[in-house]
C-alpha positions in Angstrom: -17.8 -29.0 -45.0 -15.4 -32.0 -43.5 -12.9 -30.1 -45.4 -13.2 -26.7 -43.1 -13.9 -28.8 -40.1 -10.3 -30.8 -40.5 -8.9 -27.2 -41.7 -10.3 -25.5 -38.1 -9.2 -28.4 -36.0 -5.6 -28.0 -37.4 -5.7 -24.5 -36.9 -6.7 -24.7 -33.2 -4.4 -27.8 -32.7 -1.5 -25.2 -34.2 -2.3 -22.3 -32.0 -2.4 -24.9 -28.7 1.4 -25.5 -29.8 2.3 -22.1 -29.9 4.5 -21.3 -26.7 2.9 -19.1 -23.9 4.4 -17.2 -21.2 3.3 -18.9 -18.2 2.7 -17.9 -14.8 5.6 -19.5 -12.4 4.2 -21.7 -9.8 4.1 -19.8 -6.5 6.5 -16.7 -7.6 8.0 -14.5 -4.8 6.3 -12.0 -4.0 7.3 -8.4 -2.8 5.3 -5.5 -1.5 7.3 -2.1 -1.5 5.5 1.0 0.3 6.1 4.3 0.7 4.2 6.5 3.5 2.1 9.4 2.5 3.4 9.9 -1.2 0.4 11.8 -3.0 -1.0 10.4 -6.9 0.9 13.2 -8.1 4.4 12.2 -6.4 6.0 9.7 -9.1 6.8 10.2 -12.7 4.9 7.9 -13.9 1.8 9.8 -13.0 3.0 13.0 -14.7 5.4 14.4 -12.7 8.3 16.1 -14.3 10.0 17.8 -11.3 10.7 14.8 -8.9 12.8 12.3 -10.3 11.7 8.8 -10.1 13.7 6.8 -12.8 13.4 3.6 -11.6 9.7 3.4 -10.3 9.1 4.8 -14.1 11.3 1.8 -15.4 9.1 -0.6 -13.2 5.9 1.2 -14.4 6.7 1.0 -18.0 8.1 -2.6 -17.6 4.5 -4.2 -16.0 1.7 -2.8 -15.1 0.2 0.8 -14.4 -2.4 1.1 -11.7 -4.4 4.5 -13.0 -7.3 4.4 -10.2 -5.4 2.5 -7.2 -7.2 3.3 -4.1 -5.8 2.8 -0.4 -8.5 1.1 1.7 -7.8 4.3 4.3 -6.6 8.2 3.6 -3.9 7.5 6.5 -1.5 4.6 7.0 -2.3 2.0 10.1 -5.8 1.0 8.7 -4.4 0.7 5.2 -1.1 -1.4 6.2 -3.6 -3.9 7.5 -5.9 -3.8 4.8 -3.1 -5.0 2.5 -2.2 -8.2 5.0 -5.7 -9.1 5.4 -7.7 -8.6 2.1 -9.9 -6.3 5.0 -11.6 -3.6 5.5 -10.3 -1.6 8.2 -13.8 -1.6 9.7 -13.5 -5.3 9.5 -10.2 -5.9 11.8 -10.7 -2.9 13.9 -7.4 -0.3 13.1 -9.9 2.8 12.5 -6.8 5.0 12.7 -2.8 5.5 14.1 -2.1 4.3 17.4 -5.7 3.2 18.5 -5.0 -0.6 17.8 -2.9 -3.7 16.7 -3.6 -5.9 14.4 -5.6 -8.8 16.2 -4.1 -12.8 16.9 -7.3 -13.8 14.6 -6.5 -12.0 11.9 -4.9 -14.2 9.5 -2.4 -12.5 7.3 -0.5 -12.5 4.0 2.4 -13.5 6.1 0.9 -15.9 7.8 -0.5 -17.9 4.4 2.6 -17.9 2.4 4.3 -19.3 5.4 1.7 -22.2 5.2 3.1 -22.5 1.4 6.6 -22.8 2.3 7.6 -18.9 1.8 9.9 -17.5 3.9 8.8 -14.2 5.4 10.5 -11.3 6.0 8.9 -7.7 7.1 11.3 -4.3 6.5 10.1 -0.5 7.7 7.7 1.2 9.1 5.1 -1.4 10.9 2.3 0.8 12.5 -0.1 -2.1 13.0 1.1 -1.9 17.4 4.0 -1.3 19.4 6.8 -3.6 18.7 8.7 -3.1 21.8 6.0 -4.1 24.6 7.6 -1.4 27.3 6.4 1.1 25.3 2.9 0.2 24.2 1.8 2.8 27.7 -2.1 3.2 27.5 -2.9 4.3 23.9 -2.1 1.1 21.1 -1.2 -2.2 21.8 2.1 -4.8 21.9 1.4 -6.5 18.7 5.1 -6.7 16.6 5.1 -8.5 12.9 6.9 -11.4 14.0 3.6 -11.9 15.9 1.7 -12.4 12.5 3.8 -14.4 10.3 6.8 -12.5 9.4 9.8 -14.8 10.4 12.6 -12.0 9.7 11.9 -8.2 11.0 13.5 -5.2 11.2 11.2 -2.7 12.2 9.9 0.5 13.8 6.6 1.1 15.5 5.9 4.5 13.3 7.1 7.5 11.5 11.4 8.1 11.8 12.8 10.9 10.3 13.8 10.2 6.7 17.3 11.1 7.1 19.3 9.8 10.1 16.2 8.1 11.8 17.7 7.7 15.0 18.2 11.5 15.8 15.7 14.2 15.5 16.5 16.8 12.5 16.8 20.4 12.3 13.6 22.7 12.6 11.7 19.6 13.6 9.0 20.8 16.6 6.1 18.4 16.6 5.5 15.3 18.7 7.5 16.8 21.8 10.9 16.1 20.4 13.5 18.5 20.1 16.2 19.1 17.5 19.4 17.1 17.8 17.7 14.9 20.3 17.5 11.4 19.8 14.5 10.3 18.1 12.4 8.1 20.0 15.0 7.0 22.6 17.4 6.4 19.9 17.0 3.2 19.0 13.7 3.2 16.9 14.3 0.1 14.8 14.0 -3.7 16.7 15.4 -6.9 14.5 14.1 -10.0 15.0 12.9 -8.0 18.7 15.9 -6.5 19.7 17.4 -3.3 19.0 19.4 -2.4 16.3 22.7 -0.1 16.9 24.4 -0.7 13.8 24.1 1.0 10.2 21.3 3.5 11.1 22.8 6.5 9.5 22.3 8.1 6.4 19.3 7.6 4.2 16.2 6.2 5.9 15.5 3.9 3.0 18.8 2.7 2.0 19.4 1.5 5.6 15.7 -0.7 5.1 17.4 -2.0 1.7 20.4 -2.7 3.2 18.2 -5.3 5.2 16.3 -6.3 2.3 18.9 -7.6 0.1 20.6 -10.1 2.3 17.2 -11.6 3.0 16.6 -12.1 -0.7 19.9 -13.0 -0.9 19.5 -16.2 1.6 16.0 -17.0 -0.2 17.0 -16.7 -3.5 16.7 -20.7 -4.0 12.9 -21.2 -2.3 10.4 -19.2 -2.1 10.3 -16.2 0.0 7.4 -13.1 0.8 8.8 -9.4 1.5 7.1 -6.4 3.0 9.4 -3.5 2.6 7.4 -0.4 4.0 9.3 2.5 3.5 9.1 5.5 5.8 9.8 7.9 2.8 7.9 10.6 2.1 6.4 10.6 6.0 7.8 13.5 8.2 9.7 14.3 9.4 11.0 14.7 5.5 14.5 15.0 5.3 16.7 14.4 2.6 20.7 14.5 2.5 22.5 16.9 0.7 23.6 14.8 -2.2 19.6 13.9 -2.9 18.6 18.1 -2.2 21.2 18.9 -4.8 19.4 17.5 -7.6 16.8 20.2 -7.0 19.1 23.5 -7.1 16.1 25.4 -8.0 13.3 23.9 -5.4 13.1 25.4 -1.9 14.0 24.0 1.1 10.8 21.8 1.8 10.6 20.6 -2.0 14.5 19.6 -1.9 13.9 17.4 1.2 10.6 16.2 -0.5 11.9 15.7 -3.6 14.9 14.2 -2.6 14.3 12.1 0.1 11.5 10.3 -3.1 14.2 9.9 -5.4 16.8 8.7 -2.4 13.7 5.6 -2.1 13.1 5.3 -5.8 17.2 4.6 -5.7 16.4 1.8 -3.4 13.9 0.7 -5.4 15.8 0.6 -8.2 18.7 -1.3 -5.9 15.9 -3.9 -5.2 14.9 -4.3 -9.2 18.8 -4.9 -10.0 20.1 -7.3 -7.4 16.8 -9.5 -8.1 18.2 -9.6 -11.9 21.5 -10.4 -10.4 20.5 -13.3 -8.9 18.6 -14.0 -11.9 15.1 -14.7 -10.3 13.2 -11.5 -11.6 10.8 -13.7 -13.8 10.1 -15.6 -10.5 9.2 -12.6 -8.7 6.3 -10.3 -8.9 7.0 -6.9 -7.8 4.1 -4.6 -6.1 4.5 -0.5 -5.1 2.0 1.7 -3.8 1.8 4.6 -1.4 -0.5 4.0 1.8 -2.5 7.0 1.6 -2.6 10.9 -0.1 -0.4 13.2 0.5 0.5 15.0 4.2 -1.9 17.5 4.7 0.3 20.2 5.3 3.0 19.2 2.7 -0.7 19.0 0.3 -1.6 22.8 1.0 1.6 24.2 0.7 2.4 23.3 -2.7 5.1 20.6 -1.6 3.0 17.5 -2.3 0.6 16.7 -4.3 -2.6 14.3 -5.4 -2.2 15.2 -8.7 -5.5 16.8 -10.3 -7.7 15.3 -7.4 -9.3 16.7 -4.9 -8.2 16.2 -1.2 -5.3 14.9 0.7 -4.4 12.6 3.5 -7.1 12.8 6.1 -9.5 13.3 3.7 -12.4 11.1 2.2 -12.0 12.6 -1.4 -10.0 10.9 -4.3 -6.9 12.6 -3.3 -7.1 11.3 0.4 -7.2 7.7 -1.1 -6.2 7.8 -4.9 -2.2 6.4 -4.5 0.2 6.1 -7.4 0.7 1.8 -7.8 2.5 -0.3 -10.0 3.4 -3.9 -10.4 6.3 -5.7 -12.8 6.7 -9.7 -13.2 9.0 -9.9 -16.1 7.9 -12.6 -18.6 4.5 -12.7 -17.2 3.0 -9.2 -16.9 3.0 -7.3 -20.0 5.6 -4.5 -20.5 3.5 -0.9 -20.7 0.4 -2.3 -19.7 -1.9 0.4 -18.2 -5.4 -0.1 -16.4 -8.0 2.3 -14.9 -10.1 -0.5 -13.5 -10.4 0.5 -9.5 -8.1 -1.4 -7.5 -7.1 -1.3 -4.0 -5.1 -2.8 -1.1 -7.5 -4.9 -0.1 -6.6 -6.5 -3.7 -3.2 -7.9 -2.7 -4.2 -10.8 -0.8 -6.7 -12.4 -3.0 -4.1 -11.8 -5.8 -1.0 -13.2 -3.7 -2.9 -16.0 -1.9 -3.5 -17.2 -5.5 -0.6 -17.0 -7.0 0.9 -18.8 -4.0 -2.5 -21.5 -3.7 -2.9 -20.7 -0.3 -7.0 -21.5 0.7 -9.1 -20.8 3.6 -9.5 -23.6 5.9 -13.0 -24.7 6.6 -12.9 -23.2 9.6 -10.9 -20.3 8.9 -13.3 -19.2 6.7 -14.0 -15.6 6.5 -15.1 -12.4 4.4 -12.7 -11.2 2.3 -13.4 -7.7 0.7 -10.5 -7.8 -2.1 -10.7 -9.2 -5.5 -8.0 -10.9 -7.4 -5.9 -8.4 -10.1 -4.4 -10.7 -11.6 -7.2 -10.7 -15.1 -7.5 -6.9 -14.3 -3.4 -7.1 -14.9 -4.3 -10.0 -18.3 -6.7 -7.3 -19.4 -9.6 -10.0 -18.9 -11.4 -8.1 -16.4 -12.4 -4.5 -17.4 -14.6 -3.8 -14.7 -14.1 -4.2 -10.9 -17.9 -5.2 -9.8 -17.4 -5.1 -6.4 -18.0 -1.9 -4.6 -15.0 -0.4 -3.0 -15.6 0.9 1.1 -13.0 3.6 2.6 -13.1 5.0 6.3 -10.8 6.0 9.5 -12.7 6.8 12.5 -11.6 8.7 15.4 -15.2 9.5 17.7 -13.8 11.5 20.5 -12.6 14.1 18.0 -15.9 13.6 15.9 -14.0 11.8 13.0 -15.9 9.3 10.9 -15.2 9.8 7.5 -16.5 7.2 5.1 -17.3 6.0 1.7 -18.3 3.7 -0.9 -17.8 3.7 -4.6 -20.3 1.4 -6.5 -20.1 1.7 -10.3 -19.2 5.4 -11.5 -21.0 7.1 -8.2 -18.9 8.2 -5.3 -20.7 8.5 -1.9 -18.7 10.2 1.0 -19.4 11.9 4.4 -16.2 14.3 5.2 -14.1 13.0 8.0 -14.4 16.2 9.9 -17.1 16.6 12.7 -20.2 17.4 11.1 -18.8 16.4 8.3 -21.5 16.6 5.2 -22.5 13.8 2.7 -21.9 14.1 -0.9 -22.4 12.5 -3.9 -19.7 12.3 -7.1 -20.4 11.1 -10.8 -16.6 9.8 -10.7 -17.0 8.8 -14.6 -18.1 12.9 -15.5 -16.7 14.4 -13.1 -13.3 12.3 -11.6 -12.1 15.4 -9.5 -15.1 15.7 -7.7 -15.6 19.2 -8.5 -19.5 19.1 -8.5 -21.4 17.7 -5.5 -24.7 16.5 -7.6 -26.2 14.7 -3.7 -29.1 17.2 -3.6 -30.2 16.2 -7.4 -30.0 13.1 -7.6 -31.6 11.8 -3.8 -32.3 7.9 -5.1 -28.5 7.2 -5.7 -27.8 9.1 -2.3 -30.3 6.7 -0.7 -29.2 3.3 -3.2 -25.3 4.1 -2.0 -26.3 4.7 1.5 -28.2 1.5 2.1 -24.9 -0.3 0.5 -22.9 1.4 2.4 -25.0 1.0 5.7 -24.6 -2.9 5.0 -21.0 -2.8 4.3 -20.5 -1.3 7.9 -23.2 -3.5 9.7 -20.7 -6.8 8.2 -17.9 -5.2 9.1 -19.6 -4.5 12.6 -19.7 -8.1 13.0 -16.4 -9.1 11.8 -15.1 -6.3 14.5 -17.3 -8.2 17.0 -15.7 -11.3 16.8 -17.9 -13.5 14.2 -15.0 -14.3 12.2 -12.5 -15.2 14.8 -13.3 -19.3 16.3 -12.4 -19.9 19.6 
């Protein structure tokens, strides 16, 4: 018996010695968006038409996000959710252009700077106006460098994908006019002031072209980027080069397809220089869309959720089901795949640790994310936490909501009057079969969960997690 005790204890002492891959202490960290690209928009979700080489390279080199859900099914509430950890219901952006992101709010931004990262914010911002004279009476003056972000370059919203400063061709909506200037012209602000310079051409090469030299500069501490692409947003336009790689697509799928593959070039500009400067096993890399597909790009055939149900603006998996990935060479696994849910909400618990940023004691507040990283390890096969969607919009009737707890899937539509349904997500993931009137104890179990979920949030909204 001593025999097989000294035997074990040598075997444990020779498996401590065998070399691990460690995290890094406090890696950089990078969040790349894109704006309304469906599920089904990426390769690495099954797409063969739309090239994406390079978000399929990051894919296959980390981690795959299966069931990534944005905290919203459209963009303001969700970009907040990802600075905060937050519900939308919690901070108060219920939908575009109805509020900014509040002073008490502390942000991803905001804690990495208290570690020592330097910040930087790239793209589309959509959390309030960044140019004060034009806040008017709908949003409010609330730019990133308010919240943390020491280096910006940013628009208020959407820019057309091609040429962002001038309206394109066939474009009606919004009151602007083709060939016009888009948005007076001068749509992106740096560090506050407007930007003249290097605004033609491809939408998301001109945000890259920001984005390196800030890495570039960093490359020796520790730095936080948010680069927030305006691709696939409308107006979609893609240039000719990028709509010639589709010969046999229509117009609307070239300029779809293209202006994707014009990002994922970015993206893949992005993954390079960061091996050029040789810091790629110090930085963790993050993509995800901010919501489903455009609703009209969705029902024309353009876009798509891939085999769920729903689009942007909707409350079904396809409204909030986004295609995600993560890479951190030397520390994530290469091909690792998970269908664990995960959301935005996710990425601050997940960065704040990895960066050992903590709540003051009187900072404290709810946070409604969980940490990814042993989801990513593979320690973690289950979420346990129930996951809480919704945009609101009352004077039109909108209050789509929902909660997922477990397998089950409770929604109300978003549209006035909208009805409340019940999924088996497990049985039935592309909610084909509405089993509420069957099943009226787990309609009144989610309910109540849900009904709590708001009333906290109500509260947060209300001020009790902001000190005066």
């Amino acid at each position: 018996m001593n025999r097989r005790i000294s035997f074990l204890i040598s075997a444990c002492i020779a498996l401590a010695s065998v070399p691990t891959t460690a995290a890094p202490a406090k890696p950089n960290v990078i969040l790349v968006m894109s704006d309304d690209q469906g599920w089904g928009d990426v390769g690495f979700n099954g797409n063969s038409d739309i090239k994406t080489p390079h978000l399929d390279a990051m894919a296959a080199n980390g981690v795959r996000f299966d069931r990534f859900y944005a905290a919203s099914p459209l963009c303001s509430p969700t970009r907040g959710s990802v600075l905060t950890g937050r519900y939308p219901f919690r901070f108060g952006v219920l939908a575009a252009h109805t509020a900014g992101m509040r002073a008490g709010e502390i942000t991803l931004a905001e804690a990495l700077a208290k570690q020592g990262y330097k910040t930087g914010f790239f793209g589309k911002w959509h959390l309030g106006w960044i140019r004060e004279e034009d806040a008017g009476s709908r949003g409010f003056f609330s730019p990133p460098r308010w919240h943390g972000f020491q280096e910006t370059f940013a628009t208020t919203s959407a820019v057309p994908t091609w040429d962002p400063t001038v309206t394109p061709q066939g474009w009606d909506s919004w009151g602007a006019k083709p060939g016009q200037p888009w948005k007076g012209g001068s749509p992106y602000l740096r560090n506050g002031k407007p930007v003249t310079d290097n605004l033609a051409g491809d939408d998301s090469r001109i945000i890259m072209d920001r984005v390196i030299p800030f890495i570039s500069a960093n490359k020796d501490s520790r730095f936080f980027a948010a680069v927030w692409f305006h691709a696939p947003h409308e107006p979609v336009v893609a240039g000719d080069e990028y709509r010639a790689l589709y010969p046999k697509a229509g117009r609307a799928r070239q300029n779809y397809y293209g202006c994707i593959t014009a990002m994922d070039e970015q993206i893949g500009r992005l993954r390079s220089h960061l091996r050029k400067l040789g810091i790629e096993k110090d930085t963790v890399l993050f993509f995800c869309s901010d919501n489903g597909p455009a609703d009209s790009l969705a029902r024309k055939g353009v876009a798509s959720a891939g085999p769920f149900k729903g689009h942007k603006h909707t409350m079904y998996e396809g409204g909030t089901l986004v295609p995600a990935c993560a890479e951190w060479p030397g520390t994530i696994r290469p091909a690792t795949t998970t269908d664990v849910r995960c959301a935005t909400v996710d990425y601050f618990p997940t960065v704040t640790g990895l960066a050992g940023f903590q709540f003051s004691k009187k900072d404290r507040r709810p946070i409604d994310g969980i940490d990814l990283m042993p989801v990513i390890s593979g320690s973690m096969k289950e979420r346990g936490k129930d996951l809480f969607f919704g945009y609101r919009r009352l004077y039109q009737g909108t209050d789509g909501k929902a909660i997922i707890h477990g397998d089950y899937k409770l929604l109300r539509e978003a549209k006035k009057g909208g009805r409340l349904r019940l999924y088996n997500l497990a049985a039935d993931p592309h909610e084909e079969n509405d089993i509420a009137a069957a099943n009226p104890e787990t309609v009144e179990l989610l309910a109540k969960r849900l009904e709590a979920i708001e009333q906290s949030c109500q509260l947060s909204r209300d001020g009790a997690d902001y000190k005066y």
